[in-house]
C-alpha positions in Angstrom: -43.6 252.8 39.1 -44.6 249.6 41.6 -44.3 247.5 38.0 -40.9 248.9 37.3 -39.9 247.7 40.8 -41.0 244.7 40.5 -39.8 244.2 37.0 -36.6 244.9 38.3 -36.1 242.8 41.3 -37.1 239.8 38.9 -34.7 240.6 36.8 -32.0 241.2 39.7 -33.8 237.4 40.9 -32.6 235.8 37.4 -29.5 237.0 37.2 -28.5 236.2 40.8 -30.1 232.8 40.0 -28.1 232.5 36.4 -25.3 233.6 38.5 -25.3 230.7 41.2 -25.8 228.2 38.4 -22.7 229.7 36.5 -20.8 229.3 39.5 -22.3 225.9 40.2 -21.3 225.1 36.7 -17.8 226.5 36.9 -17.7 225.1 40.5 -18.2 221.3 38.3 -15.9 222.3 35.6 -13.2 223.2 37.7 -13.5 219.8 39.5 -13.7 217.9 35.9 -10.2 219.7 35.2 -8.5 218.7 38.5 -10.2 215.4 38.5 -8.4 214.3 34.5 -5.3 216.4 35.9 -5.1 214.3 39.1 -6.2 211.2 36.6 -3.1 211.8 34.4 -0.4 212.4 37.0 -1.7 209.4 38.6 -1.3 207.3 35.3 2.1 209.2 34.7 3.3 208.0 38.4 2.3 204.6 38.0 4.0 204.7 34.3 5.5 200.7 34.4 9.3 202.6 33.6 9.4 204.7 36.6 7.7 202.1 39.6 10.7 201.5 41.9 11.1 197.6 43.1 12.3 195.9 46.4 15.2 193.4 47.1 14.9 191.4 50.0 16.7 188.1 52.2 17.5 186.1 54.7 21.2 185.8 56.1 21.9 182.3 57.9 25.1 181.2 58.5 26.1 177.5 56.6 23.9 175.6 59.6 21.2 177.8 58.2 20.6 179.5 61.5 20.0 183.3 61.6 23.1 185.9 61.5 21.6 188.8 63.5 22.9 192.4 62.6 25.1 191.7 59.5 25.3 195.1 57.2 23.5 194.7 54.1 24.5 197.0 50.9 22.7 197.6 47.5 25.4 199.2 45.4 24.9 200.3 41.6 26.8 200.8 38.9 27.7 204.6 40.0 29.1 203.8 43.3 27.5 206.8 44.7 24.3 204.8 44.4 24.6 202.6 47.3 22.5 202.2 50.4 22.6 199.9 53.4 20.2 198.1 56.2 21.1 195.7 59.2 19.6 192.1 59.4 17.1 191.6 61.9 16.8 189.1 64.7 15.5 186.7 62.4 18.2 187.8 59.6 15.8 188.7 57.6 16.5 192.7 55.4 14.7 194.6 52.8 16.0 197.1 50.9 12.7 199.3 49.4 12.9 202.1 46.5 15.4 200.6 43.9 15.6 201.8 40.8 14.1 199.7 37.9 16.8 199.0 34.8 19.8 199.7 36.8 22.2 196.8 37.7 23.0 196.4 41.4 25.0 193.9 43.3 23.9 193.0 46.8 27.1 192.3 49.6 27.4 191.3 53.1 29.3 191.4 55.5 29.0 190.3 59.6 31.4 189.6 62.4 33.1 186.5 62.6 31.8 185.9 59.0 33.7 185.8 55.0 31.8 188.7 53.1 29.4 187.6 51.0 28.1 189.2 47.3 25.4 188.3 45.0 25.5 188.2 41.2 24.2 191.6 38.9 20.2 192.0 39.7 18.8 194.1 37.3 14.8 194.6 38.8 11.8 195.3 36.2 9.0 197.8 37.4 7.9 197.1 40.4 9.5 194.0 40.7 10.6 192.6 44.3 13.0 190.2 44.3 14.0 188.0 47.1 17.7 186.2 47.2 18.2 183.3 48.3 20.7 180.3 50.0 22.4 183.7 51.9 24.9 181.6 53.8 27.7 183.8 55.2 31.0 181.0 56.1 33.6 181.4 59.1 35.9 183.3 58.5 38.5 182.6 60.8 39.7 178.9 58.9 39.8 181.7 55.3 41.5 184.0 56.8 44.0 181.6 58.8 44.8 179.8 55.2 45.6 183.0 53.6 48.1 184.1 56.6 50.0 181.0 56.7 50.6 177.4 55.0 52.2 175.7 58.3 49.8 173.1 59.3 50.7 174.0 63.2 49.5 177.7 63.2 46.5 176.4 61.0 45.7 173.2 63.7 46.6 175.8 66.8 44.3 178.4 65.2 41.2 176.2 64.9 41.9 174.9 68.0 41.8 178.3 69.7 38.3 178.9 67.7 37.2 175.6 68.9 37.8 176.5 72.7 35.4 179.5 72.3 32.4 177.1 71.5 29.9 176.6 74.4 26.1 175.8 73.8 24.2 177.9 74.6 27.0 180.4 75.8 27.6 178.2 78.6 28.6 174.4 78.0 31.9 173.4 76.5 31.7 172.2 73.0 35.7 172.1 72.3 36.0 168.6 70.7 33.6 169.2 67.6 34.4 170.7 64.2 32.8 172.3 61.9 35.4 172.3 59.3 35.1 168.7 57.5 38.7 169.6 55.9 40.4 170.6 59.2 43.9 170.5 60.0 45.1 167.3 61.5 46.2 168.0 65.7 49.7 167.5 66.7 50.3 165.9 69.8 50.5 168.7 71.8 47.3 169.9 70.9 45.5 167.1 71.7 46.9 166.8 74.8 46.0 170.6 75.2 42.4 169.9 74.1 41.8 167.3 76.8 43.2 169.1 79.6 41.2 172.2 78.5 37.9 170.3 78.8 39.3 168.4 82.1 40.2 171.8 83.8 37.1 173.8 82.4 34.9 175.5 85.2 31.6 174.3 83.5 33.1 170.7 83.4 33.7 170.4 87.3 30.5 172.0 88.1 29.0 169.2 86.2 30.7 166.5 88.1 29.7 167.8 91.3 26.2 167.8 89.7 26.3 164.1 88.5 28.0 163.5 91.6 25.1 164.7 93.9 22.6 162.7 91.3 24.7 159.2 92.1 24.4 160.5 96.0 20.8 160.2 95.9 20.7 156.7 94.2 23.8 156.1 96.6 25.7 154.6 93.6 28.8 153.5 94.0 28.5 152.1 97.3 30.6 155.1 99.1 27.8 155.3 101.9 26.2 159.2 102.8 26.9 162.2 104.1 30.0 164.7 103.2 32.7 161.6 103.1 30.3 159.4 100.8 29.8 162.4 98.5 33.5 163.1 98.7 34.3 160.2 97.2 31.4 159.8 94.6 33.1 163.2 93.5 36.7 162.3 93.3 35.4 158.7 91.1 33.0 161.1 89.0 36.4 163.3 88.5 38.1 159.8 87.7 36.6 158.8 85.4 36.0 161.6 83.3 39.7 162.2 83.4 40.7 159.2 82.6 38.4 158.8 79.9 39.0 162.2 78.0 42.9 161.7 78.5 43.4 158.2 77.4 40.4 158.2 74.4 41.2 161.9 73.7 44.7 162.5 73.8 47.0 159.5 74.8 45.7 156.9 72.0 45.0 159.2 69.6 48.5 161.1 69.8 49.5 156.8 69.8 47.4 155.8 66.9 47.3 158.9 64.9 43.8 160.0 65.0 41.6 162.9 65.4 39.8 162.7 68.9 36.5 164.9 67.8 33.5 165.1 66.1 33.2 166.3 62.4 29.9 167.5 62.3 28.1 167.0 58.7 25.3 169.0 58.5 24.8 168.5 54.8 23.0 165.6 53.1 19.8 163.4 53.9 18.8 163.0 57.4 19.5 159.2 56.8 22.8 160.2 56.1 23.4 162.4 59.2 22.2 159.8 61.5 24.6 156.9 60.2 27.4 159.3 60.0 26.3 160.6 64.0 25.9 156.6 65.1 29.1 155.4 63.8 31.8 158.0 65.0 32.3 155.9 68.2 33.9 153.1 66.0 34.5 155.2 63.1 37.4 158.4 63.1 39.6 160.5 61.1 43.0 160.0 61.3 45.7 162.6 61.0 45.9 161.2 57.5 42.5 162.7 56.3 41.2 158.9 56.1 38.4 157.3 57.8 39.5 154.3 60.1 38.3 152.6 62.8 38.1 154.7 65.9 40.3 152.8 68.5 41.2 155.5 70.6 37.3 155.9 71.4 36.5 152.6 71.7 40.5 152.0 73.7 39.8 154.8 75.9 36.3 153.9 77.1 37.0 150.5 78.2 40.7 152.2 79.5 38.7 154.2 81.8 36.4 151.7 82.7 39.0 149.2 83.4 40.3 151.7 85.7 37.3 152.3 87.8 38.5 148.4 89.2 41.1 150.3 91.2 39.2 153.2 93.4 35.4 151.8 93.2 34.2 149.9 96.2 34.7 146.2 96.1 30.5 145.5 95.2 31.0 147.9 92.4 33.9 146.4 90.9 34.3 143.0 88.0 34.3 142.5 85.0 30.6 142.4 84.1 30.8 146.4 85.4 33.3 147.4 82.8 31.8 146.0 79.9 28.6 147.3 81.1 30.5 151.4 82.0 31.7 150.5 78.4 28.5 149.9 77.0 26.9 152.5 79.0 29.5 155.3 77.3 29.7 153.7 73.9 25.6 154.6 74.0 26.3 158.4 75.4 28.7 158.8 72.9 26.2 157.8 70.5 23.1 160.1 72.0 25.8 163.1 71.8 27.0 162.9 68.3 23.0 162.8 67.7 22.6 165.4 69.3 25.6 168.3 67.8 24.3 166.6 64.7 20.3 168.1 65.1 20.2 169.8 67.7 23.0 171.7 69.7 25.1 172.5 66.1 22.4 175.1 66.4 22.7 176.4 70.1 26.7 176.6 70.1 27.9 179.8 70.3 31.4 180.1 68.0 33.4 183.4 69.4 30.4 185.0 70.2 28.0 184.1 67.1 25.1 181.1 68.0 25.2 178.8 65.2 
């Protein structure tokens, strides 16, 4: 009877042993199965026909500075397949999960700018594609030509958009143009130009600025204190005046040239620097032709001619006006420089920074 027992529990012993190996077993089987199944799906997934691809960008504006929150859409042949993003600070988008094979085209649009569209991309599996030379134009000079062909709504309209550029939000930038083909000024709009400067908040702040600066060399010899600096003030004022009206509005309305700046922006720097270095002597006239710039040149030694008349006697001859001349002829210079490299890129145009 003890042998039977015994007999028995061995035989309950193997079979719970052969049952925890069959489980074991199953246990590894099982695993095998979900492992290949997992295996498969994975290789189905990853299949090159169905991996979705990425198109990507940077929108600049034609300076090739950043255009911040312009709306970015990917639109396919069924227009229900369309999906937009916003540019970044940097103006950079992405656009993730496109469909391989399908033909999309990418458009643009931002504030202030034309709209913009890219030709049919068709992405591979997987592919991401990044587009390039994004460069969204003003819009204001298309839109203004497709609203009217008289040359005086054209002129007044860029003349408007000019009066909106400041660098840096702040600084007057009115007598530069970004539009090499603009619209010749009339009179009247040069005359309004040059008062708009003249008159500008910004512009007599900065005269009582250089103003305080010539107090502390004590040039012209006005003498200190309030009368001293009164004066230095009124002959800062003077000259400016005379200067941006005679060289900016009287001889140019005379001569039939364009008192501003055509910024370039394009070409070899070698090519940006001559153009920058020669617009003192060198300007458009209402023609389209480029002449020699008299008004520039007439209205600096104008003004400093004029000086003669309210400087103090030790500041006045004529060694001092060719030397104001040569003085301004060189600022000019070191400002064209300058919108050419350097502020083109700080100007704010109607609320856009260039």
């Amino acid at each position: 009877m003890h042998f039977l027992k015994r007999r028995r529990g061995l035989l309950q012993g193997a079979a719970r042993s052969h049952g925890q190996r069959f489980h074991v077993h199953l246990v590894g089987i099982v695993a095998i199965v979900l492992a290949v199944s997992v295996g498969a799906r994975a290789q189905i997934i990853q299949t090159p026909g169905s991996q979705l691809g990425r198109v990507s960008g940077t929108v600049t504006d034609m300076n090739g500075s950043a255009v911040t929150g312009a709306t970015v859409a990917l639109t396919g042949s069924d227009p229900l397949d369309r999906r937009t993003v916003v540019s970044g600070e940097t103006g950079y988008f992405a656009i993730n999960d496109v469909k391989p094979g399908v033909e999309y085209q990418v458009t643009i649009t931002a504030n202030g700018f034309a709209d913009w569209a890219s030709p049919s991309i068709t992405l591979g599996a997987g592919e991401f594609k990044s587009l390039t030379d994004i460069q969204l134009r003003i819009a204001s000079q298309n839109i203004t030509m497709q609203v009217t062909d008289d040359p005086v709504e054209i002129a007044t309209e860029e003349v408007n958009s000019e009066e909106k550029q400041r660098i840096l939000g702040i600084l007057p930038n009115f007598y530069v143009s970004y539009d090499p083909n603009a619209t010749a000024l009339t009179t009247k709009l040069k005359f309004e130009l040059a008062l708009r400067v003249s008159t500008d908040a910004v512009t007599i702040g900065g005269v009582a600025f250089v103003s305080g600066l010539k107090q502390a060399a004590n040039t012209p010899n006005y003498g200190q204190g309030a009368a001293g600096f009164g004066k230095r003030f009124g002959a800062t004022a003077a000259d400016g005046v005379t200067d941006i009206m005679i060289g900016g509005a009287i001889l140019p309305s005379l001569l039939h040239q364009d008192p501003r700046y055509f910024y370039q922006g394009t070409g070899s720097t070698k090519s940006r620097i001559r153009h920058a270095m020669l617009s003192p002597f060198v300007a458009k006239g209402d023609n389209g032709k480029w002449q020699p710039n008299y008004s520039s040149v007439g209205g600096d030694l104008a003004a400093s001619a004029l000086g003669n008349i309210y400087y103090p006697r030790l500041d006045r001859g004529v060694g001092l006006v060719f030397t104001n001349f040569a003085i301004g002829t060189a600022e000019r210079i070191g400002a064209s420089l300058a919108q050419e490299f350097i502020l083109s890129k700080v100007t704010h145009r109607g609320g856009h920074i260039n």
